[in-house]
C-alpha positions as CSV (number, residue, x, y, z in Angstrom):
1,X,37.7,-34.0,-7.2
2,X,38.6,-31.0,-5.3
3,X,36.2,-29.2,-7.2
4,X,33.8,-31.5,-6.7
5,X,34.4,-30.8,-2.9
6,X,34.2,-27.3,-3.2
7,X,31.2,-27.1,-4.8
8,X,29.9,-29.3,-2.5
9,X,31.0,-27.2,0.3
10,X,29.9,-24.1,-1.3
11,X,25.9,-25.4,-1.6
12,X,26.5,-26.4,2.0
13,X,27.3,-23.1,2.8
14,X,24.4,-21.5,1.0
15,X,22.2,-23.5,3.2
16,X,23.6,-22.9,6.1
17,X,23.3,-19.2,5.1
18,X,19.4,-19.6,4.3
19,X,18.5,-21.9,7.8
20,X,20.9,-20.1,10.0
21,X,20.6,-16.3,9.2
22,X,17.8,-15.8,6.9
23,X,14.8,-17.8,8.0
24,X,15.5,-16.2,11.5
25,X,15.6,-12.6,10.4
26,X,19.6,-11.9,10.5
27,X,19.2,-10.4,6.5
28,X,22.2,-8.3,6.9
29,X,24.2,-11.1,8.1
30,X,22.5,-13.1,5.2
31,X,23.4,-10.9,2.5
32,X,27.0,-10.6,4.0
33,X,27.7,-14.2,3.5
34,X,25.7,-14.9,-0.2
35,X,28.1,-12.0,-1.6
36,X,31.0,-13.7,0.0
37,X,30.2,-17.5,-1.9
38,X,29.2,-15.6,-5.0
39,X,33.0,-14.5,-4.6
40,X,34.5,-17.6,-4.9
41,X,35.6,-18.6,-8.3
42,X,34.0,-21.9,-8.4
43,X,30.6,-20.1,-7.7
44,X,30.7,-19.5,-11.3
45,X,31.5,-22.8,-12.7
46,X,27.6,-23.9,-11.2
47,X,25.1,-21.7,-12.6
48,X,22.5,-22.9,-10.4
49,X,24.4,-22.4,-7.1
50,X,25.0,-18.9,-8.7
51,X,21.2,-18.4,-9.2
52,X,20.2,-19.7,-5.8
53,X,22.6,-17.2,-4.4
54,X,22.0,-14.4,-6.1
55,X,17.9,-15.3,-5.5
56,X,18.7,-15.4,-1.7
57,X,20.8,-12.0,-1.7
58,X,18.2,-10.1,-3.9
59,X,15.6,-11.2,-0.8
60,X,17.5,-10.3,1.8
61,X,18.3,-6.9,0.4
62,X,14.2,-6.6,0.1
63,X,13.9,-7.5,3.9
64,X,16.2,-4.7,4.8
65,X,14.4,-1.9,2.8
66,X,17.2,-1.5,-0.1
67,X,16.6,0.6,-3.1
68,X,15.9,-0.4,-6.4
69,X,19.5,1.0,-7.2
70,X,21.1,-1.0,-5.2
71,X,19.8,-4.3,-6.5
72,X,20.4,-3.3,-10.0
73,X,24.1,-2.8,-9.0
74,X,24.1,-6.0,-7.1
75,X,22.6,-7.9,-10.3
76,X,24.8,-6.8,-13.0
77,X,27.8,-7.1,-11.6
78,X,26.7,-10.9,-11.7
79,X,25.6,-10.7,-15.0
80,X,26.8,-7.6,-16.9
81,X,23.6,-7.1,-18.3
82,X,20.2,-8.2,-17.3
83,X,19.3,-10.2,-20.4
84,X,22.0,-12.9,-19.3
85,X,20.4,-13.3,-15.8
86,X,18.9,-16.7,-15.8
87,X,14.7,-16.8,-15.8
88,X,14.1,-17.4,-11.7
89,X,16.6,-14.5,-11.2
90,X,15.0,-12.3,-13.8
91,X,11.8,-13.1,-12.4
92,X,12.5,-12.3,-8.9
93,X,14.5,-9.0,-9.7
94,X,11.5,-7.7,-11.7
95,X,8.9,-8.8,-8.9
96,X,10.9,-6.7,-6.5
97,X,11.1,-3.8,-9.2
98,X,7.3,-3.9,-9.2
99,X,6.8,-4.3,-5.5
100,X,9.0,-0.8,-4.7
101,X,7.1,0.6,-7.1
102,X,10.0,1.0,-10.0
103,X,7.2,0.6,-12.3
104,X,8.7,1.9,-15.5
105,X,12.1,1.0,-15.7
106,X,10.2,-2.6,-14.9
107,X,8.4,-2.7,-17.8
108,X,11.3,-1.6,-19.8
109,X,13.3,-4.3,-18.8
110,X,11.0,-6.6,-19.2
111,X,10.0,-6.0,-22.6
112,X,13.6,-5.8,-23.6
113,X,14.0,-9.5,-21.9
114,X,11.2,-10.8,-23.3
115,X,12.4,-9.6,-27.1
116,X,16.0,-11.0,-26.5
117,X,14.8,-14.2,-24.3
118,X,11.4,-15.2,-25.8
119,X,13.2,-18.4,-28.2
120,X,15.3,-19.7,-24.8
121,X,12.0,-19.3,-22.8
122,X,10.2,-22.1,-21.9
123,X,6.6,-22.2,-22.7
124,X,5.6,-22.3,-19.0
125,X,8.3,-18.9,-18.2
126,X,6.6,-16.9,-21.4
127,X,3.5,-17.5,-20.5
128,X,4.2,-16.4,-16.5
129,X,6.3,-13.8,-17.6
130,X,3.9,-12.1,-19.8
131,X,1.4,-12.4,-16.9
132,X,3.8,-10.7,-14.4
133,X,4.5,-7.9,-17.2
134,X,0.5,-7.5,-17.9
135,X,-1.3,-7.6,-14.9
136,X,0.9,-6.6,-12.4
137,X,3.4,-3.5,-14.4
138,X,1.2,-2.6,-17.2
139,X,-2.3,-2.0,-15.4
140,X,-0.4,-0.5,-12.1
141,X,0.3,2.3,-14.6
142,X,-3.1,2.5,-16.5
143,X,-1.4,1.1,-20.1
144,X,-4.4,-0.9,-20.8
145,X,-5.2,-0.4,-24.4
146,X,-0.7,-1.2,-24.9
147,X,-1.5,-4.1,-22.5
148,X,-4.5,-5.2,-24.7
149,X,-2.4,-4.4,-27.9
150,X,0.4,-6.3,-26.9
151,X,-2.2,-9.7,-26.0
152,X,-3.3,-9.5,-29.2
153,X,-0.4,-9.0,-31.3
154,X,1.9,-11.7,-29.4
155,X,2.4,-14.9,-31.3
156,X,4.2,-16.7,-29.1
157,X,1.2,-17.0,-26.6
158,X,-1.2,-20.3,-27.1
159,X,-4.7,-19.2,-28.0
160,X,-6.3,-20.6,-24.7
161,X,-4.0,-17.9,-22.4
162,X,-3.7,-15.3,-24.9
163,X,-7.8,-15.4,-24.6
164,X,-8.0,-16.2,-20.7
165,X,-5.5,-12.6,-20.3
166,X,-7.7,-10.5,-22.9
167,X,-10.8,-12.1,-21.2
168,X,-9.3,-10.8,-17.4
169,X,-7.9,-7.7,-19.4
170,X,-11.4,-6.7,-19.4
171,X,-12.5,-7.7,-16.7
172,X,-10.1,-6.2,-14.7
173,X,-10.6,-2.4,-16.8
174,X,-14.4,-2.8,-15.8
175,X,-14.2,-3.2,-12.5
176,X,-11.4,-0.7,-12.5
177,X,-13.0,2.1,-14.5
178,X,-16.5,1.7,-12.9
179,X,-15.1,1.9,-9.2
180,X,-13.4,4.8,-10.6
181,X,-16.4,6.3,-11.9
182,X,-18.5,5.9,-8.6
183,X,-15.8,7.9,-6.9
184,X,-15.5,10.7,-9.2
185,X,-19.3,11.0,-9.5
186,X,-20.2,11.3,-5.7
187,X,-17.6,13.3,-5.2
188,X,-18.7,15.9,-8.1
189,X,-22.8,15.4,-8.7
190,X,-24.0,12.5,-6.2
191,X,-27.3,12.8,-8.2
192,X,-26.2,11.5,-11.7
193,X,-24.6,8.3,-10.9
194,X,-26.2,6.7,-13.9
195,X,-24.4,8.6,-16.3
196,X,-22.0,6.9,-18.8
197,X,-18.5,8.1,-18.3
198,X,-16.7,9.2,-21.6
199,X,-14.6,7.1,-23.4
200,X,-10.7,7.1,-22.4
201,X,-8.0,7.6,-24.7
202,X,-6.6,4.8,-22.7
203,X,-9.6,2.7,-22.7
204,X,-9.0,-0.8,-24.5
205,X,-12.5,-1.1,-25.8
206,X,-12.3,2.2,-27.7
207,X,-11.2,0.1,-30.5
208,X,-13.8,-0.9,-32.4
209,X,-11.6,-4.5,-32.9
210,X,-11.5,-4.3,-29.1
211,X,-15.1,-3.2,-28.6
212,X,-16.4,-6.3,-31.1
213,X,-14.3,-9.0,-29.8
214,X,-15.5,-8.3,-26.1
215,X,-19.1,-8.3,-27.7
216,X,-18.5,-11.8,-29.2
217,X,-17.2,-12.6,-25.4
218,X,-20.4,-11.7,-24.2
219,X,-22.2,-13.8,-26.5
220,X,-20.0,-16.6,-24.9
221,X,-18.0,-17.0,-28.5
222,X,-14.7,-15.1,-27.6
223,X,-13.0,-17.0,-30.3
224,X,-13.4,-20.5,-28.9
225,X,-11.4,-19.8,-25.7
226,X,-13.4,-20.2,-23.1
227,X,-14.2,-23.6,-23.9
228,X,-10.7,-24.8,-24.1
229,X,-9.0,-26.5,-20.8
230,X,-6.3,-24.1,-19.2
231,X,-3.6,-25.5,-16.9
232,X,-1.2,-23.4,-15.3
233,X,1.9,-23.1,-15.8
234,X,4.1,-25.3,-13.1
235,X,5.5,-23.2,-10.3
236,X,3.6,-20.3,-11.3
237,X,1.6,-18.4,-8.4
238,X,1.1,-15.3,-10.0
239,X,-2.2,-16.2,-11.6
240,X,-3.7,-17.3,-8.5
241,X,-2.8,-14.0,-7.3
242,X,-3.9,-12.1,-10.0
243,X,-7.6,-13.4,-10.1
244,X,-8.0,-13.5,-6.3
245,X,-7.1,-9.6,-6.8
246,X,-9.6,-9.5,-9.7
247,X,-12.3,-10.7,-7.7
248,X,-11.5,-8.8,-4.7
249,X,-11.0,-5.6,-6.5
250,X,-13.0,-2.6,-4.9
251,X,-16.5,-5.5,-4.2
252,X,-18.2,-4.1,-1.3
253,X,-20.2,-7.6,0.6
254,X,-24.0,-7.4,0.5
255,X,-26.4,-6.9,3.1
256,X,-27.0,-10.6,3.2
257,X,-23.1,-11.6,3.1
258,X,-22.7,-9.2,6.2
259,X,-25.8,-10.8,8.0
260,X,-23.9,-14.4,7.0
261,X,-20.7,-12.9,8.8
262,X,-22.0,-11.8,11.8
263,X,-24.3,-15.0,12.3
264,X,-20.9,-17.3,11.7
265,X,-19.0,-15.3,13.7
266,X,-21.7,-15.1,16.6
267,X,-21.4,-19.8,16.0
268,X,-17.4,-19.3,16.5
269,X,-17.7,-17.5,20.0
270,X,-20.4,-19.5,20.8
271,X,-18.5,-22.4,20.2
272,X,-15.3,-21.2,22.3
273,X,-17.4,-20.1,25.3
274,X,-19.3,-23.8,25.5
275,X,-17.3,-25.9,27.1
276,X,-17.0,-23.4,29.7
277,X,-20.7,-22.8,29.8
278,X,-20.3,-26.6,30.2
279,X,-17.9,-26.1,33.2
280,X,-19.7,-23.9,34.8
281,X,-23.0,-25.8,34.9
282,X,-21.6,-29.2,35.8
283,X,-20.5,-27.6,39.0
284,X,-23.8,-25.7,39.7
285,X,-24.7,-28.9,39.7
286,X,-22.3,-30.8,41.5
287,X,-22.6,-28.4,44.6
288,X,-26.5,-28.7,44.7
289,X,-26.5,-32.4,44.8
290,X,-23.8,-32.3,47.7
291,X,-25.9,-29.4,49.6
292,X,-28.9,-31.9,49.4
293,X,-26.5,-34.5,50.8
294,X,-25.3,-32.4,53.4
295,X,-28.8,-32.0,54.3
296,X,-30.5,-34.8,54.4
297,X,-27.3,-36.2,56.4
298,X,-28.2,-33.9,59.3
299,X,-31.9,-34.4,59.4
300,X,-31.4,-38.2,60.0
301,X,-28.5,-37.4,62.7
302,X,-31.2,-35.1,64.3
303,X,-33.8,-37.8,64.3
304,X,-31.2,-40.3,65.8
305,X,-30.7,-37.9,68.6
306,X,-34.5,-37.2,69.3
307,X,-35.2,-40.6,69.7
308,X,-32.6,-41.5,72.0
309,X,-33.4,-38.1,74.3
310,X,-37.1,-39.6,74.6
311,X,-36.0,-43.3,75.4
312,X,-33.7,-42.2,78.0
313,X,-36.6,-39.5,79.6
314,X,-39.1,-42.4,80.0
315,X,-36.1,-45.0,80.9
316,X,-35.3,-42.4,84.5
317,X,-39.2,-42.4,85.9
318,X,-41.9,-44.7,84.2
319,X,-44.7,-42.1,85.9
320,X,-43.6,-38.9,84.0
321,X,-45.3,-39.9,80.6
């Protein structure tokens, strides 16, 4: 019972902590007190308080600029080594090793977890986990044909997303490559932007395997993939992300998408200036109609008095008219 308590009191705490200190920006206060509960022995008797703890610390050290180095020293000394971090702690340690830019020491961490982790893993934690390694380690540092090697070879991947990440693989290496050829060609011989750029030694469809299987995805075979039904995995985001960056990635808009633009936002402010347009015209209005009023008022008044000037003139001597 007493334990019971604490615990209780503990997850209270961490709330309090998130709601009071984090949310409105006090991270160094935040990180202060999610080192303190991590202190307490009975911390560790709840793995997930421990998680959630650690999860809020590694965040607030982010929000306050800390090094890589510094979060590495913060996370083992919860878990000695990274490999017994649970997944959502793994997953947000690597995500902030990717963000500042640690890229290698990210991806060899990650292959490392993978290896040791990959028969605890869920199926839903592989699969995002292999996406975060992919797309967003192994292409920020040009590895495409290890990235495409690695796809292909991985049998713990279902067919439908180890062919929906080959089929982005190369998507992503087109776009990449040919926005990198348009820059190195105007910069060196603007006239000969036709050419075809030279194979890479890094470029995945230098295999011939590579080069055949994107042919077949061409052709819309691709090994049967693209007709299957992929669902993400739950609580996974980083797919959205990743395609929204795949179709974004260096598009300049067309003429006609930049006429579109302008016309819709020409609507908007036309929209926000009505009702004062509105305003503006009801009292035009309004002070016309009462100027009318104003006048016809005194035209009758004058007539009034005309008429009662003449009856009195002729009412004084009857021989004047």
């Amino acid at each position: 019972e007493p334990m019971t308590s604490t615990l209780r009191d503990l997850h209270e705490r961490l709330t309090e902590v998130e709601n009071k200190l984090f949310v409105p920006g006090h991270f160094k206060g935040a990180e202060a007190e999610c080192k303190a509960i991590l202190n307490d022995s009975y911390t560790k008797t709840d793995p997930q308080l421990q998680a959630c703890t650690v999860i809020l610390c590694i965040q607030a050290m982010f929000e306050q600029r800390r090094s890589p180095k510094d979060v590495d020293k913060f996370v083992l000394e919860q878990y000695e080594t990274m490999n017994k971090a649970p997944y959502q702690v793994f997953a947000i340690w690597f995500q902030f090793k990717v963000y500042r830019r640690d890229l290698r020491s990210a991806y060899d961490a990650g292959v490392d977890y993978l290896m040791n982790m990959k028969d605890t893993l869920e199926r839903w934690q592989y699969e995002e986990f292999t996406e975060l390694l992919v797309f967003h380690c192994l292409t920020e540092l040009g590895e495409f044909k290890p990235a495409m090697k690695f796809l292909r070879n991985n049998k713990y991947l279902s067919d439908a997303k180890r062919n929906k990440f080959i089929k982005d693989l190369h998507r992503l290496f087109r776009e990449r490559s040919s926005g990198d050829t348009a820059s190195s060609s105007s910069s060196t011989n603007p006239k000969r932007l036709t050419d075809t750029p030279s194979p890479s030694p890094d470029r995945p469809d230098a295999d011939p395997e590579m080069k055949q299987n994107e042919n077949e995805r061409e052709e819309g075979g691709y090994n049967g993939g693209e007709g299957k039904a992929i669902s993400s995995p739950p609580h996974s985001t980083s797919g959205e992300v990743r395609s929204e960056r795949i179709r974004n990635k260096g598009g300049r808009p067309s003429r006609w998408r930049a006429l579109l633009q302008i016309l819709h936002r020409v609507s908007k402010r036309m929209k926000e200036i009505a009702p004062v347009f509105f305003a503006i015209a009801f009292v035009a209005v309004l002070l016309v109609l009462m100027r009318n009023a104003v006048s016809s008022v005194r035209l009758d008044r004058l007539k009034a008095e005309a008429k009662r000037f003449l009856s009195l003139f002729f009412a004084l001597d009857p021989l004047s008219a």
